[in-house]
Structure formats: structure tokens, C-alpha cells
C-alpha positions in Angstrom: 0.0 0.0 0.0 1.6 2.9 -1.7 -0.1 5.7 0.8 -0.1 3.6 4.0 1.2 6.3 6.5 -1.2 8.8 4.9 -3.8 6.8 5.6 -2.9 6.3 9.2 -2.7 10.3 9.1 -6.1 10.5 8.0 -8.0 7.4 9.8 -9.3 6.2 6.3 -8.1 3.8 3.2 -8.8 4.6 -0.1 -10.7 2.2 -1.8 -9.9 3.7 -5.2 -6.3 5.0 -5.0 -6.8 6.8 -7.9 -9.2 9.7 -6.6 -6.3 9.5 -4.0 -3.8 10.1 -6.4 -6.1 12.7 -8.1 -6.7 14.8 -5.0 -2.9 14.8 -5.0 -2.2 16.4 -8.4 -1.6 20.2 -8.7 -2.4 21.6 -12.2 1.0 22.5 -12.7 2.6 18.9 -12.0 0.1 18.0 -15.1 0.9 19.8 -17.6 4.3 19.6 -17.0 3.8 15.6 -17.3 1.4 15.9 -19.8 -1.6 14.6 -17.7 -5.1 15.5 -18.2 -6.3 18.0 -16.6 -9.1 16.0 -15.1 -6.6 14.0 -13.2 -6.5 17.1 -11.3 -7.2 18.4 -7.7 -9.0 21.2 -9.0 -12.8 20.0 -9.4 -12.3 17.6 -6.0 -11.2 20.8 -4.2 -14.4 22.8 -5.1 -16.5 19.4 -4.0 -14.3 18.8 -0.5 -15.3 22.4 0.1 -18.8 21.7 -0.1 -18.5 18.9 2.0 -16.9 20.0 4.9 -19.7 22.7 4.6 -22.3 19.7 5.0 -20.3 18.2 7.5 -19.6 20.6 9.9 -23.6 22.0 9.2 -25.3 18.5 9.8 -22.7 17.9 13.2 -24.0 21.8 14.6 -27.1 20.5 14.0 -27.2 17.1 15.6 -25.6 19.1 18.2 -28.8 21.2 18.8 -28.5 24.1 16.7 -31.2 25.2 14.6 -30.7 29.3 14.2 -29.6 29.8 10.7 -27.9 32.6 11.7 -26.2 30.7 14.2 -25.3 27.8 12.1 -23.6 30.1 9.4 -21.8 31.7 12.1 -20.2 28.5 13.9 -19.8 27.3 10.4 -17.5 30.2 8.9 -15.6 30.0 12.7 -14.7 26.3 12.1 -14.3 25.9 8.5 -12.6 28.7 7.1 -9.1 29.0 5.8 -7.2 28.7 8.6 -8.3 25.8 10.0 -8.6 23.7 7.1 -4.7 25.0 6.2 -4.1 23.9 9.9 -5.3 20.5 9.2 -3.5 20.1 6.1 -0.4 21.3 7.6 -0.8 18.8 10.9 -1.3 15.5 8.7 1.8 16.5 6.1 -0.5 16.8 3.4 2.1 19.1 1.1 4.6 16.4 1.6 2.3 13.7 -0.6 1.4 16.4 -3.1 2.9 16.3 -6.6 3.8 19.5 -7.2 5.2 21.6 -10.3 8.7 22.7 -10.6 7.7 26.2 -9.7 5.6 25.1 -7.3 8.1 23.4 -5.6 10.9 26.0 -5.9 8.5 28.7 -4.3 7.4 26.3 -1.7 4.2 27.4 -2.7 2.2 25.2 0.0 3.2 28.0 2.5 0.4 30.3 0.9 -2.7 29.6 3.2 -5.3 29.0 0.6 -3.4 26.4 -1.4 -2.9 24.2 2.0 -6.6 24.3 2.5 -7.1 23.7 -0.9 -4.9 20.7 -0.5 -7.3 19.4 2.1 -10.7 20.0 0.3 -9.1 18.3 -2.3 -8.4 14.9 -0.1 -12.0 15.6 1.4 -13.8 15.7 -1.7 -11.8 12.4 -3.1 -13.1 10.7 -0.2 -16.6 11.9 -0.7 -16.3 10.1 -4.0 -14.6 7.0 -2.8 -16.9 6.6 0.5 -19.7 8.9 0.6 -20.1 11.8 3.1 -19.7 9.1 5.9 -15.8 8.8 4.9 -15.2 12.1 4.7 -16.5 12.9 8.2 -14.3 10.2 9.4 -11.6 11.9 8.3 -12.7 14.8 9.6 -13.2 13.1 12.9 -9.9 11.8 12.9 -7.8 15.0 12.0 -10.3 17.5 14.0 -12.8 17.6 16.4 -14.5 20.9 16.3 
């Protein structure tokens, strides 16, 4: 198993490694190795985004809270760019990331937003791989809000 200490990191196996390996591809890595760009993190980030959304939503509100004012509220406080670069940052995430030449030169992963994106990349992999359910047991396993 190719990604085994990742998935100790993370508290979930990939089924398919490929949306793995996906959700592990920067654009830049691909067209420098003349990949496609749809074996790209860029569409899994802009689904693991959404999901940690429904995530942390449906635990505030199994938790008892039903304002909608309140539920946006908590939700930008735990899911918002510094947290989810946090998270990436804890379980090594840039370290498995195939990066560009560029990329890699600038150590680019320090930027906040690309960390995070790192992570709602792996999150919305998961989603595909598992459903919501493995997703929130990753969440569960990096973070506890």
C-alpha cells in the first residue's frame, strides 16, 4: 500500500487509489507531465469544500442548533481558511502532493489558501470514494471541532 502512513494520518483507506492520487495532483505537476487536466485536484477541491460545509452543518445541528444565523456563524468559525490549512499542515498533506517545478521552488504550500485547498481536495476524493460518511471520518480523525 503505496499511501499507508497517509492513511494512518487521516484514519481512512482509499478504496480507489486513484481519486487518492487525483486529489494529490496540482495543475502544474500535469501539464508539465502531460496529464489530463481531469486528473487534477482542481474540481475535487471545489467538491471537498462543499463537503466540509455539509459536514460541519449537519454535526451543529445534531448538536442542537437550529438558528440559521447561528449555524452560518459557527460554520465560517470552524471551516474557514485557517483551519482547514491547519489541518493540512498537521497530517503533512504538502509532503504527498505532486507539485510543479515552480511550485516546488517557491514552496508554494506555505500560501494559506493552497494548503486548505490541499485538504478540500483529499475531502472531496473521499466523498467520491466513500460517501459523506468517509469524509466525516476523516474529519473526525484529524479534528474535532
Amino acid at each position: 500500500m503505496k499511501y499507508a502512513d497517509l492513511y494512518a494520518k487521516i484514519g481512512y483507506t482509499f478504496t480507489n487509489e486513484d481519486l487518492l492520487l487525483q486529489a494529490l495532483t496540482r495543475t502544474a505537476y500535469a501539464r508539465e507531465n502531460e496529464l489530463s487536466m481531469s486528473d487534477t485536484m482542481d474540481s475535487l477541491a471545489v467538491l471537498g469544500d462543499a463537503v466540509l460545509d455539509l459536514i460541519v452543518i449537519r454535526q451543529l445541528i445534531e448538536e442542537g442548533e437550529f438558528d440559521k444565523g447561528e449555524i452560518t456563524r459557527k460554520k465560517i468559525d470552524l471551516v474557514n481558511m485557517t483551519v482547514v490549512r491547519k489541518l493540512a499542515e498537521e497530517i503533512g498533506l504538502p509532503e504527498y502532493m505532486r507539485w510543479g517545478k515552480g511550485e516546488l521552488r517557491m514552496q508554494i504550500w506555505t500560501s494559506g489558501r493552497v494548503s486548505a485547498e490541499c485538504f478540500e481536495a483529499l475531502m472531496g476524493a473521499a466523498y467520491l470514494d466513500g460517501g459523506v460518511e468517509a469524509s466525516a471520518a476523516i474529519l473526525d480523525h484529524v479534528w474535532m471541532p
